[in-house]
N, C-alpha and C positions, 0 to 999 in steps of 0.2 A: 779636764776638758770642759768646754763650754756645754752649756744647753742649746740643745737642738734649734726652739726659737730666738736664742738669743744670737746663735750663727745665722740663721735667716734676718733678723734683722737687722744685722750686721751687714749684711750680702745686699740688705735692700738700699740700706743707709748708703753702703758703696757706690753702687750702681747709681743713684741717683744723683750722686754727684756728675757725672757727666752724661754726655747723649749715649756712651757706647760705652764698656768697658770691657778689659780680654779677662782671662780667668788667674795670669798672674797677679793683673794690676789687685785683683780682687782679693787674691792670697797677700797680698802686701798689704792691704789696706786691712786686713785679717789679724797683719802679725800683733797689732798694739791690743788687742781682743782676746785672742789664747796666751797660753804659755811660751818662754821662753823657746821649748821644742815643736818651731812650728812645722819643723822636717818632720814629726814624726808620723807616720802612714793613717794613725787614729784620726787625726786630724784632717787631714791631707781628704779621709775616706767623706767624716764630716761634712765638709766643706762641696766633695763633689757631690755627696747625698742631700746636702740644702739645696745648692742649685738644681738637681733632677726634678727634686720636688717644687721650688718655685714652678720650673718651668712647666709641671703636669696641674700646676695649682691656676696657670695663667696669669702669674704674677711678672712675671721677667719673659722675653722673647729673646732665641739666641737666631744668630745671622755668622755665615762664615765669609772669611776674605782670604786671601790666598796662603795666609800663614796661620791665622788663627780664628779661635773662635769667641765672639763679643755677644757682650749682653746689656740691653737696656730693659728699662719698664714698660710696664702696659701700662693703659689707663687702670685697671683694676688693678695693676702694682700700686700705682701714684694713689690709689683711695686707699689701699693698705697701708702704706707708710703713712699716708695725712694722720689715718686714726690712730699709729705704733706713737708717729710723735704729740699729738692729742694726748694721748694715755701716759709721756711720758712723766717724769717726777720733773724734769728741766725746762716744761714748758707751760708751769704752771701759768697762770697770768694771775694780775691782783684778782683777789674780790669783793674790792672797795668800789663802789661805783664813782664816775670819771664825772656824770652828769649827762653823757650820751647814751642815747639807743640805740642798738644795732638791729637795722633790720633786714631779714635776707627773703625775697620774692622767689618762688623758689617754683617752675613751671615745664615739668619734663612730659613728655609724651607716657603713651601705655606702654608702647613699644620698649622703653627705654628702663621699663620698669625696674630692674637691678641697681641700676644708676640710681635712680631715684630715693630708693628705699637704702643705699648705701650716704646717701649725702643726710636724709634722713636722720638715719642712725650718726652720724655724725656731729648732726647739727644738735643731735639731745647732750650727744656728749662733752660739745661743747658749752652748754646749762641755757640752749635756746630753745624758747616755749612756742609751738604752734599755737598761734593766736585763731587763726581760722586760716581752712582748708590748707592755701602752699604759703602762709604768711608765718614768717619765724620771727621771736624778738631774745634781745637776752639785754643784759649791761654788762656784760664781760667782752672786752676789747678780741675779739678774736675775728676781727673783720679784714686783718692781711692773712689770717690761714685760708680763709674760704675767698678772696679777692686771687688766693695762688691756686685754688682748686680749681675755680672758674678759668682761669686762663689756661692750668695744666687740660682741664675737661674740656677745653672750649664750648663752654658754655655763654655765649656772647648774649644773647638773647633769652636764654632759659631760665637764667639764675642773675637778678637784682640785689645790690648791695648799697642802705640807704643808712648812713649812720647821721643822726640827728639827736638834738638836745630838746625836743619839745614832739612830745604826742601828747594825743587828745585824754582828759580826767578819764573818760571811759575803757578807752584800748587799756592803759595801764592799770586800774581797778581789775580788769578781767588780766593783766600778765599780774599781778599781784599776788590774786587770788590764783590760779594754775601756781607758784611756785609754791606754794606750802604744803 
């Protein structure tokens, strides 16, 4: 039998494929993941106990319709998975620089504070260096994960994404220096 989180983010990976999904479509999309016995009840229990726990975790929100019962993500689902596929071994990117900067303006409220400190943490792990205060730089191409985060978080006006081939001797002496 699978591990625990690796049913969870299996279940996340699911879901996210579409706006909604029921709890079959979800065990279908399961079967290529476990074992050949995906009838069997171990699993079956698995699968119902990832989803409980997404859903007390606030990662997945379920909704009923007159047959069944669907599940999409939350926004803090969608910053879950951004960072499961971040972290994956599949999405590595080069790290040969291209000769572009990447840089992401990055301007959330206090209010929003969770938000903030999640995009944060994501933006490190994507190898982007706070240059000062909400200004991020990196040379790793990972300007369509955070261009998909901004639109998943509608973050229209919060979060700036400037990829350019020329900044100043100074800004990059001080990203230079921060990466070592």
């Amino acid at each position: 039998m699978a591990k625990k989180p690796s049913i969870q983010k299996a279940i996340l990976k699911s879901i996210a494929k579409k706006r909604a999904i029921s709890m079959d479509n979800v065990r279908d999309d399961l079967n290529g993941l476990i074992s050949s016995n995906s009838k069997d009840k171990k699993i079956n229990y698995a699968i119902t106990r990832s989803i409980k726990n997404l859903l007390g975790d606030g990662l997945i929100e379920a909704f009923n319709s007159e047959h069944r019962q669907y599940f999409r993500l939350t926004s803090v689902g969608k910053q879950k998975l951004n960072n499961i596929n971040l972290e994956a071994e599949s999405s590595l990117v080069s790290t040969h620089w291209d000769g572009y900067w990447r840089m992401i303006l990055l301007d959330l409220p206090e209010d929003r504070k969770s938000e903030r400190e999640a995009l944060r943490y994501l933006l490190k792990k994507a190898g982007f260096v706070c240059i000062k205060n909400s200004v991020w730089i990196s040379m790793y191409p990972f300007e369509h994960l955070f261009t998909n985060i901004k639109k998943d978080l509608c973050l229209t006006t919060e979060m700036m994404i400037i990829v350019t081939d020329k900044i100043d001797s100074d800004t990059e002496k001080i990203f230079l220096e921060l990466t070592k």
